[in-house]
C-alpha positions in Angstrom: -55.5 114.0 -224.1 -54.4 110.8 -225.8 -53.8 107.6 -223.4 -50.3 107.0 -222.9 -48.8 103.6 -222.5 -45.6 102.3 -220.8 -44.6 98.8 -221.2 -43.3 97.0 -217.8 -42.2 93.2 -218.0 -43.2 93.2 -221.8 -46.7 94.1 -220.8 -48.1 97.4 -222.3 -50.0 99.1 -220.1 -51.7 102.7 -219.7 -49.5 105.2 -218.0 -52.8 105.8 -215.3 -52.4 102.0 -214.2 -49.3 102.6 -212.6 -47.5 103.7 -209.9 -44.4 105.7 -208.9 -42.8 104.2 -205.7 -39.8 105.1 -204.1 -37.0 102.8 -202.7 -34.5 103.1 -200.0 -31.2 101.7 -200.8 -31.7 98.7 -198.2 -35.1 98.1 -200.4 -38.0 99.5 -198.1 -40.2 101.3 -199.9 -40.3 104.9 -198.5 -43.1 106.8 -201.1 -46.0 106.5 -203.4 -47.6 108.1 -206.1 -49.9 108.1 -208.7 -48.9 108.8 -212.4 -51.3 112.0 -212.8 -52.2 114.8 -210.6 -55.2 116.8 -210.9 -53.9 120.6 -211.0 -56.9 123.0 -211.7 -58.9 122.2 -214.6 -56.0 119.8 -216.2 -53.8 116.9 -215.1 -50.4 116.9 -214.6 -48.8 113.8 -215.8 -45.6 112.3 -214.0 -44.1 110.2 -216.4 -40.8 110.0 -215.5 -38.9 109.1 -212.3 -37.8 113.0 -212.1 -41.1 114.0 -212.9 -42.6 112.4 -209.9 -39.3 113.1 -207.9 -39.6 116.8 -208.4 -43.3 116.1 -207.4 -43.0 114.5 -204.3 -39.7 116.4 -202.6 -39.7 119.7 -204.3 -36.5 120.7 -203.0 -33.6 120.3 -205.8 -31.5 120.0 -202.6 -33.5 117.2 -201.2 -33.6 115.6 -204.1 -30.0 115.4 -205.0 -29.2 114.6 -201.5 -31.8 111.4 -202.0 -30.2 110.6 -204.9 -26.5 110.7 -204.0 -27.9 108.5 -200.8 -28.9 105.7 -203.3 -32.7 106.3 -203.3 -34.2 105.4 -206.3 -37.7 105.4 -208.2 -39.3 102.7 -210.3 -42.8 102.6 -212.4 -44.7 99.7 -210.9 -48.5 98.4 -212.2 -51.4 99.4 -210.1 -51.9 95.3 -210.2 -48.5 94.2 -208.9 -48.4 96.9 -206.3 -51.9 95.7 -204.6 -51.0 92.4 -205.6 -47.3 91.7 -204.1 -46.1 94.9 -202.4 -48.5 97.0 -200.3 -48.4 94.7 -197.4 -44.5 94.6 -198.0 -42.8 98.1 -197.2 -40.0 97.1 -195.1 -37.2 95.4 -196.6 -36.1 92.1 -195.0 -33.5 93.8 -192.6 -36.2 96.5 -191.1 -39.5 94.1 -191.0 -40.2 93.3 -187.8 -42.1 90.0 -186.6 -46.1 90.1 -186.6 -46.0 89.2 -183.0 -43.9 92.0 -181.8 -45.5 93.9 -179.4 -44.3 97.3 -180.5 -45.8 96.9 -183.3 -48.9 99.0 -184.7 
């Protein structure tokens, strides 16, 4: 299978060096995946944001109802993800303070 490439901030990069995240409306990220799937002995390839929305709700209900609610998907490098927003899941309005007790 030939390498496919997307190109994200005017950077080309291979399709496997990305990821698919999912955002609430408010900005907390609310899903993850990777851009290929093992399934038996080949690999299914999400490139699209429907691809890996059909993926990861599989329920056309679901998904429509996700989407009329404002959540959306967006491509993100492997790099940036690590990088800026792993530690970051909760938008500004839903993080809570490092020294709240509640907290796990």
């Amino acid at each position: 299978m030939p390498e496919l490439k997307v190109e994200i901030d005017g950077q080309m990069l291979p399709l496997t060096g990305c990821y698919w995240i999912q955002s609430a409306p408010c900005g907390c990220i609310v899903a993850l995946t990777t851009t290929t799937k093992p399934k038996g002995k080949t690999v299914k390839v999400l490139a699209s944001a429907e691809q890996a929305h059909e993926h990861m709700v599989p329920l056309k209900r679901e998904r429509d109802d996700e989407s009329r609610r404002g959540y959306t998907w967006a491509l993100v490098a492997k790099d940036r993800y690590h990088a800026e927003l792993s530690d970051a899941w909760e938008c500004g309005q839903h993080q809570r303070a490092t020294t709240d007790p509640g907290r796990i």
